[in-house]
C-alpha positions as CSV (number, residue, x, y, z in Angstrom):
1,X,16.3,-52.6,-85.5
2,X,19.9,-53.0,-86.6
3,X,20.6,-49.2,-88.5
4,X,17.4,-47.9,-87.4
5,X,16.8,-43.6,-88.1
6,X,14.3,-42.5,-85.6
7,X,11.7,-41.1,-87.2
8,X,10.9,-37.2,-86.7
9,X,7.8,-37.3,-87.6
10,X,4.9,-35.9,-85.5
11,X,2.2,-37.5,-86.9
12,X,3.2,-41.1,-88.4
13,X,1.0,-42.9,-90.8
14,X,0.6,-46.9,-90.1
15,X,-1.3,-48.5,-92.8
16,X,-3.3,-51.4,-91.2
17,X,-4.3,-54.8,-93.3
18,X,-6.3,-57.3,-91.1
19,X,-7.7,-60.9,-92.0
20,X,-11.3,-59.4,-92.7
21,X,-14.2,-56.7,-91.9
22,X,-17.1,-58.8,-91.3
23,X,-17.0,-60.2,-87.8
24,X,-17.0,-58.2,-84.6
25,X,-13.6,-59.1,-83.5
26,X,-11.6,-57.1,-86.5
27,X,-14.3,-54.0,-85.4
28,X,-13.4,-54.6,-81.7
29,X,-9.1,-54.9,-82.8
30,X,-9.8,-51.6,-85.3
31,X,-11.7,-49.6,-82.0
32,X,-8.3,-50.3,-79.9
33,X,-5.6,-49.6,-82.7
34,X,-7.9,-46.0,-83.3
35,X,-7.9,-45.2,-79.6
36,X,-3.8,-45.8,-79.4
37,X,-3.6,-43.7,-82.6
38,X,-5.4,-40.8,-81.1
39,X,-3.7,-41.2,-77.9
40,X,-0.2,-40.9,-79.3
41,X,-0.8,-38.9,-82.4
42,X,-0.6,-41.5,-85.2
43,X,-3.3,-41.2,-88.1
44,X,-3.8,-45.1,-89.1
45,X,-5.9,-46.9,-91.6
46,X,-7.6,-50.3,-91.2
47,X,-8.6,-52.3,-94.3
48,X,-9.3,-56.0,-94.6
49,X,-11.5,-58.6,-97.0
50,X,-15.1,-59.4,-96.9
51,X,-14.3,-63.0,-96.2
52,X,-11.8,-64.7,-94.3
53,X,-11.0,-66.7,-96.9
54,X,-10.1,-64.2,-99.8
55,X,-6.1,-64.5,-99.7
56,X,-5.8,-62.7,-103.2
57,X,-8.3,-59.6,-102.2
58,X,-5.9,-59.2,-98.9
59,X,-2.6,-59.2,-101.1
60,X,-4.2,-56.9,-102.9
61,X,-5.0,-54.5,-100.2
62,X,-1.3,-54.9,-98.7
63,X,0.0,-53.7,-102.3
64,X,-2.4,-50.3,-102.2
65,X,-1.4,-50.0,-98.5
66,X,2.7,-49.7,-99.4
67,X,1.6,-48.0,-102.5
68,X,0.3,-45.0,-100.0
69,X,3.8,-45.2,-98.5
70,X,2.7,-45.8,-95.6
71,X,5.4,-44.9,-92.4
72,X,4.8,-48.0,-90.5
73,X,2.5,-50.9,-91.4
74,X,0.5,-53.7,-89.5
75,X,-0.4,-57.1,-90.5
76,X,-2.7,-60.0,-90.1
77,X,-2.1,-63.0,-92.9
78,X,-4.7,-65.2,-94.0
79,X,-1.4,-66.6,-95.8
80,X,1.2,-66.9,-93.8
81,X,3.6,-67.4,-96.8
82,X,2.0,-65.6,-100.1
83,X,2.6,-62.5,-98.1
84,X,6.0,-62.8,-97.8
85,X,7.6,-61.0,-101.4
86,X,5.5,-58.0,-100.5
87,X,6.5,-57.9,-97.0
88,X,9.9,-58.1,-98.6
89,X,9.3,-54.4,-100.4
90,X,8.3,-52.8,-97.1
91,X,11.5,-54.5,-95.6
92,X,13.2,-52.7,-98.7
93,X,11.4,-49.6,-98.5
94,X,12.5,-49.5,-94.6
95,X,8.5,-49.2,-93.9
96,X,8.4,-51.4,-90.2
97,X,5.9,-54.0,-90.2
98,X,3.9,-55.2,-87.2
99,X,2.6,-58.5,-87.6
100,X,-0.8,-58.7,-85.5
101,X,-3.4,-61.8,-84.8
102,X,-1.5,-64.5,-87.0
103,X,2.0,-64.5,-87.3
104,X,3.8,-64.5,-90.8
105,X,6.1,-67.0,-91.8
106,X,8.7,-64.9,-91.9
107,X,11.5,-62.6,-90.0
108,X,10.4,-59.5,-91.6
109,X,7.9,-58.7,-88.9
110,X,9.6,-56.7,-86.2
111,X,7.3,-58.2,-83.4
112,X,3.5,-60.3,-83.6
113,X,0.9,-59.0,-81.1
114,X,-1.5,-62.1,-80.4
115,X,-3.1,-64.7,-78.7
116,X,-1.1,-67.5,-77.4
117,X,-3.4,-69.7,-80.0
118,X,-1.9,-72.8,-79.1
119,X,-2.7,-72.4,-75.2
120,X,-5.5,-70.6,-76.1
121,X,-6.7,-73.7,-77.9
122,X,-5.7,-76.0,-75.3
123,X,-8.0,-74.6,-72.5
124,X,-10.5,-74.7,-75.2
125,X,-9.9,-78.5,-75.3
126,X,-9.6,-79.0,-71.2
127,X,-12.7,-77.1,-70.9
128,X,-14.5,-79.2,-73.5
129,X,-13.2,-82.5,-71.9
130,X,-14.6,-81.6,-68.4
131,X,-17.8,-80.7,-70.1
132,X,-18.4,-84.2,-71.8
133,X,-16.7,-86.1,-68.2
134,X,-13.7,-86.9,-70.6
135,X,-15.2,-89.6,-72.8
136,X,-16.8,-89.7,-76.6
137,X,-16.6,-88.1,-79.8
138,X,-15.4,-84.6,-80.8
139,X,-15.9,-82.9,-84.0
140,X,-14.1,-79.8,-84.8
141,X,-14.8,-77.0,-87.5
142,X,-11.8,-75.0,-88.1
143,X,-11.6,-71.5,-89.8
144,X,-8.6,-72.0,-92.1
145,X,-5.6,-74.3,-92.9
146,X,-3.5,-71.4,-93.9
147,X,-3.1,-69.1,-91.3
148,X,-1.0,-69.4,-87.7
149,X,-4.2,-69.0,-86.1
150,X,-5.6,-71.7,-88.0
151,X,-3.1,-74.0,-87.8
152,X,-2.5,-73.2,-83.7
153,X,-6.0,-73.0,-82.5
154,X,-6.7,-76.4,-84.5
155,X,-3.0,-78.1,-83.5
156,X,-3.8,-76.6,-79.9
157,X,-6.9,-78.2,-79.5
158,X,-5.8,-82.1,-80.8
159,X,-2.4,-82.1,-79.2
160,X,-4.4,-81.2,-75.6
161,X,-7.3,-84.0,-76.4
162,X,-4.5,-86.7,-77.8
163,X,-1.6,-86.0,-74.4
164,X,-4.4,-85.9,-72.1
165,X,-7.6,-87.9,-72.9
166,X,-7.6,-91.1,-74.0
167,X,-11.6,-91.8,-74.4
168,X,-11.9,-89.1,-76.3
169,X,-12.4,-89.5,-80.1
170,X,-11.4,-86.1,-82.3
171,X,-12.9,-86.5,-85.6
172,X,-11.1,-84.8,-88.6
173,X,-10.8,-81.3,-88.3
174,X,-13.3,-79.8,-91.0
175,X,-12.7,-76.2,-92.6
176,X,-15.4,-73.4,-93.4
177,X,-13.2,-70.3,-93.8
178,X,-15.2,-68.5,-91.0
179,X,-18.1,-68.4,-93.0
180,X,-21.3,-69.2,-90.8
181,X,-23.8,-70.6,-93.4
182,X,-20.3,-72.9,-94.5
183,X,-19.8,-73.8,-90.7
184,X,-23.5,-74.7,-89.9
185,X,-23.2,-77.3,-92.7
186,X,-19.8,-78.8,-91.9
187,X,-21.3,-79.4,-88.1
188,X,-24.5,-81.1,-89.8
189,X,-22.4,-83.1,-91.7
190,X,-20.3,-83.9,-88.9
191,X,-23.6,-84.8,-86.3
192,X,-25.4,-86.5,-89.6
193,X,-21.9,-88.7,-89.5
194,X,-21.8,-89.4,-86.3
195,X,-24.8,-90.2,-84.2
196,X,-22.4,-90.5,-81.1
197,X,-21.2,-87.0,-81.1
198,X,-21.0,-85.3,-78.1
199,X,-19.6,-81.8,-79.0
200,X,-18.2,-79.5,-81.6
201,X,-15.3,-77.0,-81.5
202,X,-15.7,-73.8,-82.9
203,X,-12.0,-71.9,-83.5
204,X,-13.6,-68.5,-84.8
205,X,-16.5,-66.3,-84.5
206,X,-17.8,-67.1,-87.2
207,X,-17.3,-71.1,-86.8
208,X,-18.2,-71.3,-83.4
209,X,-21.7,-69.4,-84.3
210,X,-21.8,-71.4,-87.4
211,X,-21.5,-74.8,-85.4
212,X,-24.0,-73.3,-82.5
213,X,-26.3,-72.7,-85.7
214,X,-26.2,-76.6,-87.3
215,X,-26.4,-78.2,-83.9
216,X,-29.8,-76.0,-83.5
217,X,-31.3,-77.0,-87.5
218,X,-29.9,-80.7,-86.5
219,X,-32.5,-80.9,-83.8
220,X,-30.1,-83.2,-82.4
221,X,-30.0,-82.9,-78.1
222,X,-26.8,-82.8,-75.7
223,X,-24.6,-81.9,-78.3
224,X,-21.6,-79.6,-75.6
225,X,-20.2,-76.5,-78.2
226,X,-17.5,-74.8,-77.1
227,X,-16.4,-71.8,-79.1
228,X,-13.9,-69.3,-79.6
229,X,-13.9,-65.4,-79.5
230,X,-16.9,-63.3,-78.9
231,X,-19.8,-61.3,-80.2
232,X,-23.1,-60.7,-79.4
233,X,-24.4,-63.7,-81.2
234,X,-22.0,-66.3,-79.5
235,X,-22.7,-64.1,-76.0
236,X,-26.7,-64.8,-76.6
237,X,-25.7,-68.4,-77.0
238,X,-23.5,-69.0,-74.0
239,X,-26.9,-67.0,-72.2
240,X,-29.4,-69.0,-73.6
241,X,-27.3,-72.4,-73.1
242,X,-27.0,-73.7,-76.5
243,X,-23.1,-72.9,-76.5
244,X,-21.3,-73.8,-73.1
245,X,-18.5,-71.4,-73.4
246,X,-15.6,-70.2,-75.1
247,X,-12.3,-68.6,-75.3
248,X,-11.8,-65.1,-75.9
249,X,-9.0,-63.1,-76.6
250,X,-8.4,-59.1,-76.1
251,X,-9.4,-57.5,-79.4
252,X,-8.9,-54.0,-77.9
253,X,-5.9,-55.2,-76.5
254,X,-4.3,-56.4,-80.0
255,X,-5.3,-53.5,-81.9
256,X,-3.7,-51.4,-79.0
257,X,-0.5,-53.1,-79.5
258,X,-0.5,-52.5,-83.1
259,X,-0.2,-49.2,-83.0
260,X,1.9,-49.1,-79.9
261,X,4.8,-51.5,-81.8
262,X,4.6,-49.6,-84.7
263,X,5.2,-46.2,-82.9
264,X,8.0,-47.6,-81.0
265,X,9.7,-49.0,-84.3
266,X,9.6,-45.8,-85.9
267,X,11.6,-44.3,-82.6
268,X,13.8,-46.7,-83.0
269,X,13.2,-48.2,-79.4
270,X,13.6,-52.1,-79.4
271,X,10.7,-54.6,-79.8
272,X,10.1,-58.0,-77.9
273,X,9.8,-60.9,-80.6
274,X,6.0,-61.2,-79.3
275,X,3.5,-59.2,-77.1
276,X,1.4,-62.0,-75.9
277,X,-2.5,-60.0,-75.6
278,X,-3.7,-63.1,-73.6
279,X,-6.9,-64.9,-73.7
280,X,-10.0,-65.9,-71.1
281,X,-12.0,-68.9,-70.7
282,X,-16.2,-67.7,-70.3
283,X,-19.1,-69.2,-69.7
284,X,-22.6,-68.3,-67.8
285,X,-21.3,-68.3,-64.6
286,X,-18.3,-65.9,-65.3
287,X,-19.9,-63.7,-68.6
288,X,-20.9,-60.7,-66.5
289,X,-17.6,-60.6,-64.4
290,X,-16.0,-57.2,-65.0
291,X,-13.1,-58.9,-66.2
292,X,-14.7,-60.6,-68.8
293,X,-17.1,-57.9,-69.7
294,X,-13.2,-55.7,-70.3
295,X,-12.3,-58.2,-73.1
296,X,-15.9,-59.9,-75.2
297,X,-17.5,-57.6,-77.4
298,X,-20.6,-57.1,-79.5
């Protein structure tokens, strides 16, 4: 914040570029950064790929964000590092940026609001152990390699199982981008592999409904999934029993924080390096607990 000018402005623009459009957490994150916006008088926009996996459309819509000159802007990176020369011309430009969801790999951002992936992952991998009584095989079906969430919710997950349980095999994580149809077949391939297995890690929405999807078209039985994030497809699941829980995050929470950083840059007031949003284990016997209800979404 180092020769910061407060902005005068009454009604600041923040551009918004998230990791994609298509799952029901980005809608849930683009609800809360719309409701800050109208509480404290920002107009925003919220933009973000069809896939989860389209790096180059995302860079893309960055450009066309700072081309709008935008007066503050917030950021999710599928590519923690291809987004970095751009980021560069907002740091140039004096645009702040708010990194949101997955961190950059870079000191351009003035401050990330996100999960703790890392522990979010770990509780995934605790709750996962105590649901197979700590012994047999894992599989796990990663969204990316690329982004911080990525890399944390899959690191988070294996560092847990490989300190703490020793009879527990991990296979090699597997990667479908988020896609479900991509996800479904990775866990197919990874059952179809493995005749031992006893349960599958989902780190997305859209891998964890993808892996409660192949275990279903396997036909294989006892097979524990544990997920991550929400949605009403993954909150049928968790109902019906064939996903035993997951980990969710506060959506509404992150895109809150968005907004609020980015107002508070522009003033000029000073920024904590992260805003950690938090995260919640659920399962049947929590899922309809206000709490919980406050923070999954549909």
């Amino acid at each position: 914040m180092a020769n910061c000018t407060p902005s005068t402005k009454a009604n600041p623009y923040i551009a918004i570029v998230s990791k994609g459009f298509q799952h029901q957490f980005w809608q849930a994150v683009k609800q809360g950064a719309e409701s800050k916006a109208k509480e404290l008088g920002a107009t925003i926009t919220f933009d973000g790929p069809a896939s989860e996996s389209d790096i180059q459309p995302q860079l893309d819509m960055l450009k066309t964000a700072l081309n709008k000159k935008p007066d503050a802007l917030g950021f999710a990176a599928l590519d923690s590092k291809a987004s970095e020369p751009i980021l560069k011309q907002a740091q140039d430009a004096k645009i702040p940026v708010i990194a949101f969801d997955s961190g950059v790999d870079s000191d351009i951002p003035l401050t990330t609001a996100a999960t703790d992936s890392k522990a979010a992952a770990a509780e995934a991998a605790k709750q996962m152990a105590d649901l197979i009584d700590h012994k047999g095989t894992v599989g796990v079906v990663v969204h990316d390699q690329t982004s911080q969430t990525g890399m944390d919710r899959r690191d988070g997950f294996l560092e847990y199982m490989k300190a703490n349980e020793p009879d527990i095999k991990v296979l090699e994580p597997q990667y479908g981008g988020g896609d479900t149809a991509k996800s479904a077949d990775l866990a197919k391939s990874i059952i179809a592999g493995n005749p031992d297995i006893a349960g599958i890690y989902g780190s997305n929405e859209g891998s964890a409904i993808g892996v409660v999807q192949g275990v279903k078209e396997s036909g294989k039985k006892g097979i524990t999934v544990v997920g991550f994030d929400s949605g009403q497809a993954q909150i049928d699941a968790i109902k019906n029993g064939t996903e035993a829980g997951a980990i969710t995050q506060n959506p509404i929470g992150i895109g809150e924080q968005v907004v609020e950083s980015a107002v508070k840059a522009l003033k000029c007031e000073p920024l904590p390096e992260k805003v950690d949003t938090g995260f919640f284990w659920y399962d049947k016997s929590n899922i309809d607990d206000p709490k919980i209800q406050a923070v999954i979404y549909k």
